[in-house]
Backbone atoms as SQL, in Angstrom:
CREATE TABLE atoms (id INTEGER PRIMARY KEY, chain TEXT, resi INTEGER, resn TEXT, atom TEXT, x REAL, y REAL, z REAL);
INSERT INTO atoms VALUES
  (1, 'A', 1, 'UNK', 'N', 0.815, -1.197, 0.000),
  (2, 'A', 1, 'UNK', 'CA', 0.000, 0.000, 0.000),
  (3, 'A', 1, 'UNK', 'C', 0.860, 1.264, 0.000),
  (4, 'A', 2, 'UNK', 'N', 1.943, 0.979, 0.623),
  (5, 'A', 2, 'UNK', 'CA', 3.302, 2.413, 0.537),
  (6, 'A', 2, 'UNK', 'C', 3.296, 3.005, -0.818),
  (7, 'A', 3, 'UNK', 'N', 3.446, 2.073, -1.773),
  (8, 'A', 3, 'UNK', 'CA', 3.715, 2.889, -2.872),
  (9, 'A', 3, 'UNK', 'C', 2.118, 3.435, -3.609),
  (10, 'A', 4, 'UNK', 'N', 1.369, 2.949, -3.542),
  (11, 'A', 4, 'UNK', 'CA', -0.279, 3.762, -3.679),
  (12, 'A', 4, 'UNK', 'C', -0.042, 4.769, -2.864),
  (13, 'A', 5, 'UNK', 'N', -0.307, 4.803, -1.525),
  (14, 'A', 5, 'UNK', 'CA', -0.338, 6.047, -1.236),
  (15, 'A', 5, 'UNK', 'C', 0.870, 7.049, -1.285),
  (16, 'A', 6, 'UNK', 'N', 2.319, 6.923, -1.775),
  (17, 'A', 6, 'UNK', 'CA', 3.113, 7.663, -1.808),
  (18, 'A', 6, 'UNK', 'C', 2.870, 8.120, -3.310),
  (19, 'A', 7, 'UNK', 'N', 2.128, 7.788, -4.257),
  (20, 'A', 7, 'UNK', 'CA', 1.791, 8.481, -4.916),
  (21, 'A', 7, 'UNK', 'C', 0.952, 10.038, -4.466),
  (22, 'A', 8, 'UNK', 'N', 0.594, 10.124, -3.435),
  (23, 'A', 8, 'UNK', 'CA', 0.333, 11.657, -3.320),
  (24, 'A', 8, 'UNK', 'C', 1.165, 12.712, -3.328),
  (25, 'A', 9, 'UNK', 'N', 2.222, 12.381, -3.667),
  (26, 'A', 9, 'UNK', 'CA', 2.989, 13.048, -3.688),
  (27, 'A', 9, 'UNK', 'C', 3.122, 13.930, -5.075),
  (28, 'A', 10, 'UNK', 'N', 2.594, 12.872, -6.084),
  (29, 'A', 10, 'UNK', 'CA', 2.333, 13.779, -7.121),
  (30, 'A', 10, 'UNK', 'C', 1.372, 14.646, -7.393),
  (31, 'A', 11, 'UNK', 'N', 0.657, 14.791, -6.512),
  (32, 'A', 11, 'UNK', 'CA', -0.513, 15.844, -6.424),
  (33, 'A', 11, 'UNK', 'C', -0.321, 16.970, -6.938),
  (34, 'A', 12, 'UNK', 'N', 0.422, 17.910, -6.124),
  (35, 'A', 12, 'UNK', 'CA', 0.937, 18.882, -5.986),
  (36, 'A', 12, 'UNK', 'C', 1.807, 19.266, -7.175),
  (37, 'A', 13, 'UNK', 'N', 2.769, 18.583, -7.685),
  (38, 'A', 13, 'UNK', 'CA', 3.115, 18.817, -9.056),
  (39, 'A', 13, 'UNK', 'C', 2.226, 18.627, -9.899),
  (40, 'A', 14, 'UNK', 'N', 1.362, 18.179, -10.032),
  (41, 'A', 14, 'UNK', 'CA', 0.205, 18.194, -11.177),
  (42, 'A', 14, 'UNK', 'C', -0.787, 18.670, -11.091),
  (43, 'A', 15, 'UNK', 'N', -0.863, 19.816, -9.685),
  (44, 'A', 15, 'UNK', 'CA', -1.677, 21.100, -9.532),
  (45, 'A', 15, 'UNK', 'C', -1.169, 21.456, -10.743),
  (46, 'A', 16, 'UNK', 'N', 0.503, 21.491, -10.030),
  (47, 'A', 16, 'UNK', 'CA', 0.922, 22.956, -10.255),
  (48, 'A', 16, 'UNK', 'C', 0.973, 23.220, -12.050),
  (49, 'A', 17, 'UNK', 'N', 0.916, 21.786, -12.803),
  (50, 'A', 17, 'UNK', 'CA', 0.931, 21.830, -14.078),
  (51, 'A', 17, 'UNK', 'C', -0.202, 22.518, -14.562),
  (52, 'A', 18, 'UNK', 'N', -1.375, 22.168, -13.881),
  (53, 'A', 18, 'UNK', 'CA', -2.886, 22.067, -14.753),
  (54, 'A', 18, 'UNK', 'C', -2.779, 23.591, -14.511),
  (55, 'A', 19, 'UNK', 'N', -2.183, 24.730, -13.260),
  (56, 'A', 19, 'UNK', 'CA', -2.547, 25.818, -12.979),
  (57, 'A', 19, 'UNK', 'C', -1.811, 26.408, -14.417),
  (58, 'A', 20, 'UNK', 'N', -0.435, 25.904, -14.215),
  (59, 'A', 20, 'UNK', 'CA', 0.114, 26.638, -15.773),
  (60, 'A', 20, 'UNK', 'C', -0.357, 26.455, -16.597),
  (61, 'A', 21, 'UNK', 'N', -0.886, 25.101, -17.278),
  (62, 'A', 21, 'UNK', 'CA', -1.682, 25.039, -18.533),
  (63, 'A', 21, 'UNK', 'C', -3.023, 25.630, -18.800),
  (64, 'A', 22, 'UNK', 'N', -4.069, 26.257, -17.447),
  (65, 'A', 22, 'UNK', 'CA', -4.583, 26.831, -17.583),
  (66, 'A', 22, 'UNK', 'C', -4.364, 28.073, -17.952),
  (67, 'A', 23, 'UNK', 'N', -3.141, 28.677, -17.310),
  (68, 'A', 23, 'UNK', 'CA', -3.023, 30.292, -17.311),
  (69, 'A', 23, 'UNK', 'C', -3.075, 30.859, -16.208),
  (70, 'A', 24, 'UNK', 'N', -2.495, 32.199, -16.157),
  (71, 'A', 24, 'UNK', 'CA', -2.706, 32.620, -14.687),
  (72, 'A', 24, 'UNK', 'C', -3.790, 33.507, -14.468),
  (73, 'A', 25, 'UNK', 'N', -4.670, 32.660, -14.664),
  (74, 'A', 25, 'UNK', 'CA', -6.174, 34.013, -14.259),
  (75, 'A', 25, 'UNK', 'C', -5.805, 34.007, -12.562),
  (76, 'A', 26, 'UNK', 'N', -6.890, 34.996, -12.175),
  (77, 'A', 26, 'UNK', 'CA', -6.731, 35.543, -11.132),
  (78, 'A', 26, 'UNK', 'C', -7.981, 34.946, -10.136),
  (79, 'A', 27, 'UNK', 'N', -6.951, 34.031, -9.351),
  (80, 'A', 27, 'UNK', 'CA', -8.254, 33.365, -8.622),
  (81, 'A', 27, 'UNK', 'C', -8.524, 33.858, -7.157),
  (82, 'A', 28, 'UNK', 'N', -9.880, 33.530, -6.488),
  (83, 'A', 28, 'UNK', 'CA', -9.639, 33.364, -5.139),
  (84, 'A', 28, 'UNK', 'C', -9.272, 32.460, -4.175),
  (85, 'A', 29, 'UNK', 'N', -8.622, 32.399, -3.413),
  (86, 'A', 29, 'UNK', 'CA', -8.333, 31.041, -2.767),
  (87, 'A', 29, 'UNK', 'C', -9.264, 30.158, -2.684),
  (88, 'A', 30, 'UNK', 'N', -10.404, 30.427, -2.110),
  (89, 'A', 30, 'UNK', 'CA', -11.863, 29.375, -2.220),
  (90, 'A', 30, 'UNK', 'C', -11.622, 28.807, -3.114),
  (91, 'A', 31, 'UNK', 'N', -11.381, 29.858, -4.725),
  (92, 'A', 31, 'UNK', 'CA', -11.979, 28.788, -5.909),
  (93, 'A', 31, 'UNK', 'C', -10.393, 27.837, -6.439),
  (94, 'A', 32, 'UNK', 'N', -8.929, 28.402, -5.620),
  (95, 'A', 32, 'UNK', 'CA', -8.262, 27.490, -6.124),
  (96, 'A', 32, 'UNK', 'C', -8.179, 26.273, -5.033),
  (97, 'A', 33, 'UNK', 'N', -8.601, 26.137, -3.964),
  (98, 'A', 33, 'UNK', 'CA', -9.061, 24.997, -3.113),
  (99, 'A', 33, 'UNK', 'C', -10.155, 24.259, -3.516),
  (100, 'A', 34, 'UNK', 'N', -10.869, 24.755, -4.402),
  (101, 'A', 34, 'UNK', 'CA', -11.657, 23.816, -4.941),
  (102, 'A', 34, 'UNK', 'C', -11.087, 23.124, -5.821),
  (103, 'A', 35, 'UNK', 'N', -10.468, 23.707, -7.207),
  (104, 'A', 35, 'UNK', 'CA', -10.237, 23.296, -8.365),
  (105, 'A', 35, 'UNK', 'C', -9.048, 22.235, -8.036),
  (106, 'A', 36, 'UNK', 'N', -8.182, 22.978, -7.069),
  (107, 'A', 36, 'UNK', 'CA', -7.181, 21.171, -6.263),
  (108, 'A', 36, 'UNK', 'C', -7.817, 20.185, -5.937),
  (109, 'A', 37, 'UNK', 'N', -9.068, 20.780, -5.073),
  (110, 'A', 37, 'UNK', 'CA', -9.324, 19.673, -4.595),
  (111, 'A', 37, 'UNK', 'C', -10.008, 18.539, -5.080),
  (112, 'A', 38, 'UNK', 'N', -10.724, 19.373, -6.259),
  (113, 'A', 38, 'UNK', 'CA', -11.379, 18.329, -6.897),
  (114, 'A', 38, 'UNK', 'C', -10.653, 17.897, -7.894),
  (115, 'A', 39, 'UNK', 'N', -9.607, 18.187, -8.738),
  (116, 'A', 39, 'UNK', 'CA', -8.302, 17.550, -9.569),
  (117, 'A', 39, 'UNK', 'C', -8.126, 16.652, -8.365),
  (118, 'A', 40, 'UNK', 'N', -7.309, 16.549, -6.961),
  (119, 'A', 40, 'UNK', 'CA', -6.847, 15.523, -6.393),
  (120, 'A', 40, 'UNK', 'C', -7.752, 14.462, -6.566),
  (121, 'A', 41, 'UNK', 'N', -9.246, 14.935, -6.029),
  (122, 'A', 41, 'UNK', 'CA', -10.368, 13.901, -5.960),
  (123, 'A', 41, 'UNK', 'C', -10.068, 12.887, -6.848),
  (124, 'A', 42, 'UNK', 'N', -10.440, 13.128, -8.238),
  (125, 'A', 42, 'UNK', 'CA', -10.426, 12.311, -9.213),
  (126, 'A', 42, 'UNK', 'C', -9.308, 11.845, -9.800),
  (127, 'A', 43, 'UNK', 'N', -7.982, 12.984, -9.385),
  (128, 'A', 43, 'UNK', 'CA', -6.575, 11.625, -9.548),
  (129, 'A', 43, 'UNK', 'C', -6.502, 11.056, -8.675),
  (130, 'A', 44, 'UNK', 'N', -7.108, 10.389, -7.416),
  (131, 'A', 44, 'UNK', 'CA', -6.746, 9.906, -6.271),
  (132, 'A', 44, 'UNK', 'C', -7.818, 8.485, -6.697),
  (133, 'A', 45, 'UNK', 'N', -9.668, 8.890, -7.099),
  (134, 'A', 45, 'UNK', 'CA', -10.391, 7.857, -7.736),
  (135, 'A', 45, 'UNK', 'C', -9.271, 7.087, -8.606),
  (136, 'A', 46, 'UNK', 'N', -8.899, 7.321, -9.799),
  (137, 'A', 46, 'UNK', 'CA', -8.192, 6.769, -10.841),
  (138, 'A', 46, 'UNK', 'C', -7.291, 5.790, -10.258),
  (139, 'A', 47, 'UNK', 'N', -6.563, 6.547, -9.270),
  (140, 'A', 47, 'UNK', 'CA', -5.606, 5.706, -9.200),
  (141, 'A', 47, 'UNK', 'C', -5.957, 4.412, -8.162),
  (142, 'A', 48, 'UNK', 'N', -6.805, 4.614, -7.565),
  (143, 'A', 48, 'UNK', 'CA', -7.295, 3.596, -6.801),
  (144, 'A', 48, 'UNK', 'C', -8.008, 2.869, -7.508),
  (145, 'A', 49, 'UNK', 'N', -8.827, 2.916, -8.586),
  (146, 'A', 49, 'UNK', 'CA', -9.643, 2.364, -9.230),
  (147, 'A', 49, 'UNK', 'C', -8.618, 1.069, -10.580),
  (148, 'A', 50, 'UNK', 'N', -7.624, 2.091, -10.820),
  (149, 'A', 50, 'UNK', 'CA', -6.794, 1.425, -11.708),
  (150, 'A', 50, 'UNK', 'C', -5.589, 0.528, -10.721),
  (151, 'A', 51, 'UNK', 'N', -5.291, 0.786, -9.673),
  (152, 'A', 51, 'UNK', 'CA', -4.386, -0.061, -8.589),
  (153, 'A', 51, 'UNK', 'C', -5.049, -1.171, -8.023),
  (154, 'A', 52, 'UNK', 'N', -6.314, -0.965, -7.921),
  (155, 'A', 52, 'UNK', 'CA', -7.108, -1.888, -7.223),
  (156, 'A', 52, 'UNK', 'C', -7.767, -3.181, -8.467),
  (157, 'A', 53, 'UNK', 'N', -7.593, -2.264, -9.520),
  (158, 'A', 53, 'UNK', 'CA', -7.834, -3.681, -10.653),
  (159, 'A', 53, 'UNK', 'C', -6.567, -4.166, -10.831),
  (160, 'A', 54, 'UNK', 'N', -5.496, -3.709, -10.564),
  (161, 'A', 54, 'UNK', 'CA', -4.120, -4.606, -10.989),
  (162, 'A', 54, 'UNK', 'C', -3.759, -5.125, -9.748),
  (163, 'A', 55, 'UNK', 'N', -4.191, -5.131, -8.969),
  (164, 'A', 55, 'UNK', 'CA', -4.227, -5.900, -7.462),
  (165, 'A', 55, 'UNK', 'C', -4.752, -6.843, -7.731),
  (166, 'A', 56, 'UNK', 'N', -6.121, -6.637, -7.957),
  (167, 'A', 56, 'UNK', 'CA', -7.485, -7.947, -7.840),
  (168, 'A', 56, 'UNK', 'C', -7.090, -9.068, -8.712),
  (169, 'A', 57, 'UNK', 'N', -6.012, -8.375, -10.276),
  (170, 'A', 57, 'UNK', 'CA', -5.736, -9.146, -11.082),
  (171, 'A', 57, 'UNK', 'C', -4.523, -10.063, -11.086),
  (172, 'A', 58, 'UNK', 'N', -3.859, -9.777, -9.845),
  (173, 'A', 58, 'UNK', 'CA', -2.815, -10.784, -8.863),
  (174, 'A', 58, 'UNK', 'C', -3.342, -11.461, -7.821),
  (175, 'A', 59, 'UNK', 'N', -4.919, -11.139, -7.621),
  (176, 'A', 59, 'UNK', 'CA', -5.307, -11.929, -6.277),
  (177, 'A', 59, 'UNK', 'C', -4.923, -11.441, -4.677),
  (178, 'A', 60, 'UNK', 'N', -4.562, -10.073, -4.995),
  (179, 'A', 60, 'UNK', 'CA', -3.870, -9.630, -3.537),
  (180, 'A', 60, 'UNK', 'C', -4.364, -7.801, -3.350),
  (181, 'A', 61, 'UNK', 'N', -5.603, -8.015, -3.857),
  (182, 'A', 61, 'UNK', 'CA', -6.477, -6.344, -3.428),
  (183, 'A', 61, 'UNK', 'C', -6.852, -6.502, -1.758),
  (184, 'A', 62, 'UNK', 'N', -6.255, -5.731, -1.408),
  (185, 'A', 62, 'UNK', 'CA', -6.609, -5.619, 0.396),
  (186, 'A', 62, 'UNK', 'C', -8.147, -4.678, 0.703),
  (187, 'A', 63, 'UNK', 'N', -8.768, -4.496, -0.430),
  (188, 'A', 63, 'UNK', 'CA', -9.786, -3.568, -0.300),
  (189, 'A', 63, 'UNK', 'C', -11.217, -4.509, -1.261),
  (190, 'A', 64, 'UNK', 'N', -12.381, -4.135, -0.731),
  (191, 'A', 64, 'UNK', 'CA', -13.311, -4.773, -1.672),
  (192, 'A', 64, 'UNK', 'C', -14.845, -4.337, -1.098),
  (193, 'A', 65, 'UNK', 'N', -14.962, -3.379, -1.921),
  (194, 'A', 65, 'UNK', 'CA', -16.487, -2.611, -1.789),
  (195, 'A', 65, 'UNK', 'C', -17.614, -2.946, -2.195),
  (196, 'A', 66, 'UNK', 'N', -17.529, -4.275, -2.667),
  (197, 'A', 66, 'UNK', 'CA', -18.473, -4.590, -3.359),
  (198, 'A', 66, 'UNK', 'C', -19.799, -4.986, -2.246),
  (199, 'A', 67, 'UNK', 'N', -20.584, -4.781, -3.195),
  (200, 'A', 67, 'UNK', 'CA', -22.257, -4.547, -1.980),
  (201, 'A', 67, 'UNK', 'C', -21.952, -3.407, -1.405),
  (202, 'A', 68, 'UNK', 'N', -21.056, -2.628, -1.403),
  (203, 'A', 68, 'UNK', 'CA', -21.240, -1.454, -0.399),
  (204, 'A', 68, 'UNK', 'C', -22.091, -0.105, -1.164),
  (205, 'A', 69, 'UNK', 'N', -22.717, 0.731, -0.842),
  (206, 'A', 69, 'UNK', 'CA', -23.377, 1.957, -0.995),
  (207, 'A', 69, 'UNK', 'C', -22.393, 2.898, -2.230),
  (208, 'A', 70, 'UNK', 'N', -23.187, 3.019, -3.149),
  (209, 'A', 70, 'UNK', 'CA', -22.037, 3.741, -4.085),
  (210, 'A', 70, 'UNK', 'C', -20.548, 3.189, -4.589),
  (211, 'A', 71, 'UNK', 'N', -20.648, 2.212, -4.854),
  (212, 'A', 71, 'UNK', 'CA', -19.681, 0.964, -4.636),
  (213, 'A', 71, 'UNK', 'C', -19.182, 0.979, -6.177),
  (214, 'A', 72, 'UNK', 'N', -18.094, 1.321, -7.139),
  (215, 'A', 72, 'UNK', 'CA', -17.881, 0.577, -8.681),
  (216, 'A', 72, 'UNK', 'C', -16.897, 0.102, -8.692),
  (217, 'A', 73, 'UNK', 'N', -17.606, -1.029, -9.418),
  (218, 'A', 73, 'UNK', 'CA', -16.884, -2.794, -9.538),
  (219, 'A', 73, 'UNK', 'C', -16.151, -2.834, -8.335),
  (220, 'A', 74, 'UNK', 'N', -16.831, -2.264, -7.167),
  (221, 'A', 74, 'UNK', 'CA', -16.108, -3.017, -5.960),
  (222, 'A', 74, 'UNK', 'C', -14.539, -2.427, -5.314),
  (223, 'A', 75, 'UNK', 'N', -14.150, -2.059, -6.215),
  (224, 'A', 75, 'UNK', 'CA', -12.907, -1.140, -6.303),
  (225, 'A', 75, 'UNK', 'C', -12.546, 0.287, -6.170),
  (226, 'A', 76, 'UNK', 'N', -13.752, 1.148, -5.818),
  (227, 'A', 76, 'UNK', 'CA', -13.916, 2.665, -5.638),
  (228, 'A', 76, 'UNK', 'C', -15.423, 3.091, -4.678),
  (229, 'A', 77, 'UNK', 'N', -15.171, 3.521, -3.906),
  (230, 'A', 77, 'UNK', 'CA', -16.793, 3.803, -3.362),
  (231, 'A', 77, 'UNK', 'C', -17.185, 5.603, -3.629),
  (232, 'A', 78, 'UNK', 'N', -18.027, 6.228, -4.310),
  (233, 'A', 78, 'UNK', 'CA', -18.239, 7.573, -4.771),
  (234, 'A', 78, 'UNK', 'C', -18.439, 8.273, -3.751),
  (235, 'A', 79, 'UNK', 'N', -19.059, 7.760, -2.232),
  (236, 'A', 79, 'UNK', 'CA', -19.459, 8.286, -1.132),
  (237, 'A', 79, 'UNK', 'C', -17.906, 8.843, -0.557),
  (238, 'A', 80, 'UNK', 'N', -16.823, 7.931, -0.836),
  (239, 'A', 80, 'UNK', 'CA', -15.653, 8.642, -0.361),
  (240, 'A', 80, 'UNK', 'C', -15.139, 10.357, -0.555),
  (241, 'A', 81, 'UNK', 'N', -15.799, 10.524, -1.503),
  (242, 'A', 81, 'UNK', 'CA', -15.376, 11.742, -2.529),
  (243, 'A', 81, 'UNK', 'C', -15.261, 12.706, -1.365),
  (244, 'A', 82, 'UNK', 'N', -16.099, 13.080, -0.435),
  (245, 'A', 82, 'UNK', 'CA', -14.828, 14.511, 0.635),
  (246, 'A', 82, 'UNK', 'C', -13.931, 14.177, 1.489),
  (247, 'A', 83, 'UNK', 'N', -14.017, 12.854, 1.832),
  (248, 'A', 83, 'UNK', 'CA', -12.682, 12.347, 2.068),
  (249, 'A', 83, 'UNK', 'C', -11.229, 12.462, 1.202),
  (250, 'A', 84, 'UNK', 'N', -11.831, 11.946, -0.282),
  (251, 'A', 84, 'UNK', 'CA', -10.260, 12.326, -1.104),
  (252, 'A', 84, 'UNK', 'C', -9.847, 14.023, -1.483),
  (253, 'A', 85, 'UNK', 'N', -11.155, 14.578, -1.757),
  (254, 'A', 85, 'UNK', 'CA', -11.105, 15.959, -1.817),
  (255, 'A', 85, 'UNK', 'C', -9.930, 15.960, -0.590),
  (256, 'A', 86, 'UNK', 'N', -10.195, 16.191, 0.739),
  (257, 'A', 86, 'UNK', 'CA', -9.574, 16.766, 1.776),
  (258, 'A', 86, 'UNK', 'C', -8.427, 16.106, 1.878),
  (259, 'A', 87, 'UNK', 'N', -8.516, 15.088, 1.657),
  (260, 'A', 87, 'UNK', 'CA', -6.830, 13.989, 1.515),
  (261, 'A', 87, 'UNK', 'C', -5.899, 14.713, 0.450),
  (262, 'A', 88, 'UNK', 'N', -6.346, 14.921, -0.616),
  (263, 'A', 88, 'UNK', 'CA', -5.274, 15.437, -1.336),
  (264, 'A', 88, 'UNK', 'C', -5.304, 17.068, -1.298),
  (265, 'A', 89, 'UNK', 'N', -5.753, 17.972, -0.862),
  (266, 'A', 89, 'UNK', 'CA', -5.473, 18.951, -0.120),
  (267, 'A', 89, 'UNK', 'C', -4.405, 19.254, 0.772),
  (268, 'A', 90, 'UNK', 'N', -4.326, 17.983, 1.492),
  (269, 'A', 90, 'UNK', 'CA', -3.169, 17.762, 2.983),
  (270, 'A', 90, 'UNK', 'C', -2.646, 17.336, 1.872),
  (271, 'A', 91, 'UNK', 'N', -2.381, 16.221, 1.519),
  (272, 'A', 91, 'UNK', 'CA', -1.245, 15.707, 0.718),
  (273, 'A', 91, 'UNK', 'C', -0.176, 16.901, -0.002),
  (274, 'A', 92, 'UNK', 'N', -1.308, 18.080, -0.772),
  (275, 'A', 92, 'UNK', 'CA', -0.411, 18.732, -1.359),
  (276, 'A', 92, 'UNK', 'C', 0.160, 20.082, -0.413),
  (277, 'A', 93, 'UNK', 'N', -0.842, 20.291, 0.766),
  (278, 'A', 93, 'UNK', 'CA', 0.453, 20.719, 1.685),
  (279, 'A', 93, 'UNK', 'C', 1.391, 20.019, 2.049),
  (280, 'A', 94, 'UNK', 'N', 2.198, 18.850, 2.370),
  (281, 'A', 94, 'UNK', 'CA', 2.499, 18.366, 2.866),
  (282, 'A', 94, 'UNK', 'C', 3.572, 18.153, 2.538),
  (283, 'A', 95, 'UNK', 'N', 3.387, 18.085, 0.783),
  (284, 'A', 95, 'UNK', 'CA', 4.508, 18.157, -0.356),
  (285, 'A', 95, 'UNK', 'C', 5.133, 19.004, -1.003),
  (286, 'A', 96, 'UNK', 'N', 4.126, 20.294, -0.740),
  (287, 'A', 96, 'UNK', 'CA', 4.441, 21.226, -1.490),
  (288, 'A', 96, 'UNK', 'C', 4.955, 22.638, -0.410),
  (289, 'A', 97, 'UNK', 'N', 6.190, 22.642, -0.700),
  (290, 'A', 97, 'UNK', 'CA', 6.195, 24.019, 0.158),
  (291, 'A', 97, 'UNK', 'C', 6.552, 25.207, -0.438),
  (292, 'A', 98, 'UNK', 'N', 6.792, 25.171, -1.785),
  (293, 'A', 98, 'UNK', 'CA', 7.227, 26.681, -2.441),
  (294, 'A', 98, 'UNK', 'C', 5.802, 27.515, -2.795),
  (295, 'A', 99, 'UNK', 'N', 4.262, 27.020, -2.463),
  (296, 'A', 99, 'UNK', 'CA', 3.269, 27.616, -3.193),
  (297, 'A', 99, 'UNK', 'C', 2.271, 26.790, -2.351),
  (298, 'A', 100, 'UNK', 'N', 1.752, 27.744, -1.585),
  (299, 'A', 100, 'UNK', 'CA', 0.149, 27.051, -0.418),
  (300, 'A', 100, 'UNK', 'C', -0.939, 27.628, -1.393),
  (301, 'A', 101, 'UNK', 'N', -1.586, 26.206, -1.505),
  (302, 'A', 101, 'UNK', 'CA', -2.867, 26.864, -2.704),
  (303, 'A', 101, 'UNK', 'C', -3.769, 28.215, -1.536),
  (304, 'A', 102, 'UNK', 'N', -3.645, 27.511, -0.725),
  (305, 'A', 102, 'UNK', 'CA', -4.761, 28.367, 0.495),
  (306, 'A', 102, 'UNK', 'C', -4.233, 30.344, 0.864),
  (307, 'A', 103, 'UNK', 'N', -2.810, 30.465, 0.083),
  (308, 'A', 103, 'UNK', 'CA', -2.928, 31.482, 0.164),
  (309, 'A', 103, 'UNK', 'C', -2.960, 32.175, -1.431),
  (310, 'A', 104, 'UNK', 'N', -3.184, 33.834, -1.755),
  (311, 'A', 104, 'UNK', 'CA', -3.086, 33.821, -2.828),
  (312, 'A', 104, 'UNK', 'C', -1.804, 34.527, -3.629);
C-alpha cells in the first residue's frame, strides 16, 4: 500500500501543471481549493480504481467494496469523494512548500 499512497505526492506537481496550462487568471483562494481539490479527488479515484484492478488481477487487493453503498466494480466507493477531496489537499500541503494553494 506504501507505494499507492506515496503516490500523493504527485498531487501537488500536477496542480501545479494544470494551474500553468490553464493560465494565470486571477483566482480566489476558495476557488483554487476547490479546483485542487477536486483535480486531487479524481486523480486519487483513478488511481485507486486502476491499482485496485491490478491488485485484484494478482489476487492480492486488500480492499473490496463490493455490496457497499455507491460501490464501482467493488474497487472505488463515490461516497468517499470529501474524504479524497480533503486527503489530497493535505497531501499537497504536505509536499508542497514553495506555493500554499490556500494562500493567494
Amino acid at each position: 500500500m506504501f507505494p499507492i499512497y506515496g503516490m500523493g505526492a504527485l498531487l501537488a506537481p500536477i496542480g501545479t501543471a494544470v494551474d500553468r496550462w490553464i493560465g494565470q487568471i486571477r483566482l480566489r483562494p476558495a476557488d483554487r481549493i476547490m479546483r485542487h481539490g477536486v483535480l486531487d479527488m479524481v486523480l486519487i479515484f483513478i488511481a485507486e480504481y486502476l491499482s485496485g484492478m491490478w491488485l485484484r488481477s494478482q489476487g492480492i487487493c486488500p480492499w473490496d467494496y463490493t455490496g457497499r453503498q455507491a460501490s464501482i466494480n467493488g474497487l472505488i466507493r463515490l461516497d468517499f469523494a470529501p474524504l479524497w477531496f480533503l486527503t489530497g489537499l493535505l497531501f499537497e500541503q504536505i509536499t508542497q512548500k514553495e506555493k500554499n494553494i490556500f494562500k493567494d
